[in-house]
C-alpha positions as a LaTeX table, in Angstrom:
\begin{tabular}{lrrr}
\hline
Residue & $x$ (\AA) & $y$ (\AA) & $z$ (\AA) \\
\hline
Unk1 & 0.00 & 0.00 & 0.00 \\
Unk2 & 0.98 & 3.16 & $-1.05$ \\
Unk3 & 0.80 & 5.64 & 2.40 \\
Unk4 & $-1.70$ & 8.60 & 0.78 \\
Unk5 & $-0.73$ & 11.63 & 3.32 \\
Unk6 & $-1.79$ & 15.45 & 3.47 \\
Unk7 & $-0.44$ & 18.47 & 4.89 \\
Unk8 & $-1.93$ & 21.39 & 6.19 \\
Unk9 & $-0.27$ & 24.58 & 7.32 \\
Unk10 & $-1.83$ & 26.24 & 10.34 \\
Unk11 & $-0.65$ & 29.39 & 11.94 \\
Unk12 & $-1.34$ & 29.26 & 16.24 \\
Unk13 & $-3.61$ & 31.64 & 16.84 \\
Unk14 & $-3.71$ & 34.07 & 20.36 \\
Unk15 & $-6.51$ & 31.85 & 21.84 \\
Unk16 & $-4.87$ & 28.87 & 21.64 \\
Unk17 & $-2.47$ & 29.17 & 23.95 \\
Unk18 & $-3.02$ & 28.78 & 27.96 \\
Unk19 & $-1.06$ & 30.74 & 30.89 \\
Unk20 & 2.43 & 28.93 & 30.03 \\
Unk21 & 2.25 & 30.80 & 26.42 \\
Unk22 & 1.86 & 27.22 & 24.76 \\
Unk23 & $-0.28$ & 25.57 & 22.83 \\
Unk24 & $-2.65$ & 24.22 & 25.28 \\
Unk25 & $-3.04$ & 20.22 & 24.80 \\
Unk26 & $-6.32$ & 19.84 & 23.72 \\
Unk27 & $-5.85$ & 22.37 & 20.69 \\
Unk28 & $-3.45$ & 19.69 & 19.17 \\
Unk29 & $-6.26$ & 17.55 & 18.54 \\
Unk30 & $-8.42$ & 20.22 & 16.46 \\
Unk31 & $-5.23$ & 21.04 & 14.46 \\
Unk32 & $-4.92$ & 16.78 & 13.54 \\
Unk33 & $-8.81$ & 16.92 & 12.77 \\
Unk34 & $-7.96$ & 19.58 & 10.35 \\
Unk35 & $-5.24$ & 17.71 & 8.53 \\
Unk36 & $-7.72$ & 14.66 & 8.94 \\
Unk37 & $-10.20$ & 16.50 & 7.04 \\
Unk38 & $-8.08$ & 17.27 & 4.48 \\
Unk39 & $-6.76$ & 13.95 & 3.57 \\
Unk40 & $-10.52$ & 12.40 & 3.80 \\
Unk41 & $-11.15$ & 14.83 & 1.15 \\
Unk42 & $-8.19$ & 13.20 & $-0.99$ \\
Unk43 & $-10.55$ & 10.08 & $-0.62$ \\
Unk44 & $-13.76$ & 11.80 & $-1.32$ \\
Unk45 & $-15.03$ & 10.71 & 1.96 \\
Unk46 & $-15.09$ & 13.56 & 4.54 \\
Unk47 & $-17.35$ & 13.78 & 6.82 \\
Unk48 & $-20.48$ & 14.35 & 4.23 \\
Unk49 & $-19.87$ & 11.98 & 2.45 \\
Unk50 & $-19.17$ & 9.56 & 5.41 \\
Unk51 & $-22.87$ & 10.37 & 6.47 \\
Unk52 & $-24.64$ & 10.21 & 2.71 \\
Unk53 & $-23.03$ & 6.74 & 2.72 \\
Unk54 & $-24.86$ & 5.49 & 5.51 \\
Unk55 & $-21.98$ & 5.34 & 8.64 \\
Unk56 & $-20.60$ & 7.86 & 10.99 \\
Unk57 & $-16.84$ & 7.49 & 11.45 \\
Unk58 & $-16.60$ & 7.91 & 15.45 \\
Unk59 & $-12.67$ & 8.46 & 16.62 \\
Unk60 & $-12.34$ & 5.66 & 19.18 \\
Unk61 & $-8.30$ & 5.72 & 19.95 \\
Unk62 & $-6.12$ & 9.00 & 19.96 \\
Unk63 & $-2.60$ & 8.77 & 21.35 \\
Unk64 & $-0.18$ & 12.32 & 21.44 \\
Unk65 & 3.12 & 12.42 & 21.84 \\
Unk66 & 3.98 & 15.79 & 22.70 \\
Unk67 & 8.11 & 16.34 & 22.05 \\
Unk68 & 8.04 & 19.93 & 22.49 \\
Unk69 & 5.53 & 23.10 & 22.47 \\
Unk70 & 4.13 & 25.07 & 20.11 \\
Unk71 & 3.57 & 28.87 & 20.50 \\
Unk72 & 1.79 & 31.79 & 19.66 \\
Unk73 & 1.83 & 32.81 & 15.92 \\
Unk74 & 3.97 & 29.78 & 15.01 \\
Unk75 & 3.53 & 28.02 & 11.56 \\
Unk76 & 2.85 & 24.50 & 11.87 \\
Unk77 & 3.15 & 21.94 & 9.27 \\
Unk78 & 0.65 & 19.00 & 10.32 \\
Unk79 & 0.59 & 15.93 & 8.26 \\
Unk80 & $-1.72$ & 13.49 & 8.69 \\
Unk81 & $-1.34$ & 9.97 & 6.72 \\
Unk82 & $-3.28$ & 6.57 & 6.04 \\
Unk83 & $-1.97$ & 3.56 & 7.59 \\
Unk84 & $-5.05$ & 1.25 & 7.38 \\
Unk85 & $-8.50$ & 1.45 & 5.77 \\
Unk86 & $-9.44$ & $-2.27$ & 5.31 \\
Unk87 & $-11.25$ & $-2.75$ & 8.69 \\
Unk88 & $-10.71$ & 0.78 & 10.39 \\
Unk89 & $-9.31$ & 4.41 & 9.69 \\
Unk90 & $-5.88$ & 4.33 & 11.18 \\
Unk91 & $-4.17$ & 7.65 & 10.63 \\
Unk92 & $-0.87$ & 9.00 & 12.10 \\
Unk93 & $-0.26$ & 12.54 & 12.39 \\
Unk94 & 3.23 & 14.64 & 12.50 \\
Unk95 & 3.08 & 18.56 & 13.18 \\
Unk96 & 6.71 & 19.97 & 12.80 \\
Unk97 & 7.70 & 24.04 & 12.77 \\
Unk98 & 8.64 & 25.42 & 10.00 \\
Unk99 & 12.24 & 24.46 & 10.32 \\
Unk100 & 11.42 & 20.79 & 10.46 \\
Unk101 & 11.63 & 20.42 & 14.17 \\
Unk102 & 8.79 & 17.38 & 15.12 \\
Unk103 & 6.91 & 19.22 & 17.80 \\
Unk104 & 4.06 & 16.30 & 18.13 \\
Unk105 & 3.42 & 13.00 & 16.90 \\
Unk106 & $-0.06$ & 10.97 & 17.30 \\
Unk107 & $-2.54$ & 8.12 & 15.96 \\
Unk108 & $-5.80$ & 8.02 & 15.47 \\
Unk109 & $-8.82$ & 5.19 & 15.01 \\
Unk110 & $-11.76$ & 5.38 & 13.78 \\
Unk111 & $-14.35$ & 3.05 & 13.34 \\
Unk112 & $-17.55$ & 2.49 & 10.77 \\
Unk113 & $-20.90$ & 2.62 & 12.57 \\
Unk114 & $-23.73$ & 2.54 & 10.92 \\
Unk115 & $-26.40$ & 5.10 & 10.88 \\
Unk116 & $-29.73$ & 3.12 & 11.03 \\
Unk117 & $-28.87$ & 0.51 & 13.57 \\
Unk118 & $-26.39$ & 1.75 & 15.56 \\
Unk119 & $-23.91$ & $-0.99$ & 14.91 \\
Unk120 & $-20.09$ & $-1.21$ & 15.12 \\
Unk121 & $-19.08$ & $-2.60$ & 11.37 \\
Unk122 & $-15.88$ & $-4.88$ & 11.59 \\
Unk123 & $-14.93$ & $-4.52$ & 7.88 \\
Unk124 & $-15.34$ & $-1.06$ & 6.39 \\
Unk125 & $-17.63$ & $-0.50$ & 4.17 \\
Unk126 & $-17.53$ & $-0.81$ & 0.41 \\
Unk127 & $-17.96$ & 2.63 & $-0.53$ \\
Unk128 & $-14.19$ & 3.23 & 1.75 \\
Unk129 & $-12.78$ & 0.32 & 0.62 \\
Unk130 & $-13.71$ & 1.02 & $-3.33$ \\
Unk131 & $-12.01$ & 4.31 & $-2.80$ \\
Unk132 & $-8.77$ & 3.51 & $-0.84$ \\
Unk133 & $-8.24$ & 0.71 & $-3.21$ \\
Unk134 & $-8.29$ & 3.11 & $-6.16$ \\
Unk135 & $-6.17$ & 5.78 & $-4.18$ \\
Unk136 & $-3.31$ & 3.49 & $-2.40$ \\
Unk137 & $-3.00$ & 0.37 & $-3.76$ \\
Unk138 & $-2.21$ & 1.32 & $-7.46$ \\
\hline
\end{tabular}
């Protein structure tokens, strides 16, 4: 499989930050659902989609790694790529400065649930599957 990735560019804004002047930790995880976002789009299947189709996409695993801070009015480079798409979304995530420096690293997993019944799927569905097939395995 061919890793499909995206990266997004965002600049820390002033209410972002907490009393240390850095990035509080929460924010880290809007900034990775923005880079998210972005590569979903790549698949045509964001979040519309996701929901047209029949399933919501619920994140049920998030690990950060947080190597050093971010700050007010830095640019961040967050990347966010596809490991696995077959049975889950598994996507890890890199945000770096604009020197390169890794500032945070994290995974996330999401799961296929569908909309009518409620029910955890085990295999994603074959609307995802079509698509990631056509997308990383060429």
């Amino acid at each position: 499989m061919t890793p499909l990735h995206e990266t997004i560019w965002v600049d820390v804004p002033f209410h972002d930050i907490d009393t240390m002047d850095v990035v509080w930790h929460g924010h880290y995880i809007k900034y990775l659902e923005i880079a998210r976002c972005a590569l979903l789009r790549k698949l045509d299947y964001d979040y519309p989609q996701m929901k047209a189709s029949g399933f919501a996409w619920p994140v049920v695993e998030c690990n950060l790694k947080y190597v050093r801070p971010a700050r007010y009015g830095q640019r961040l480079a967050v990347t966010a790529t596809l490991l696995e798409y077959e049975n889950r979304l598994k996507l890890s995530y890199e945000i770096h400065d604009e020197q390169g420096a890794r500032l945070t690293k994290a995974v996330t997993i999401q799961v296929a649930v569908c909309l009518k019944t409620g029910e955890m799927q085990f295999v994603s569905p074959a609307c995802l599957l079509e698509r990631g097939k056509a997308l990383c395995d060429s």
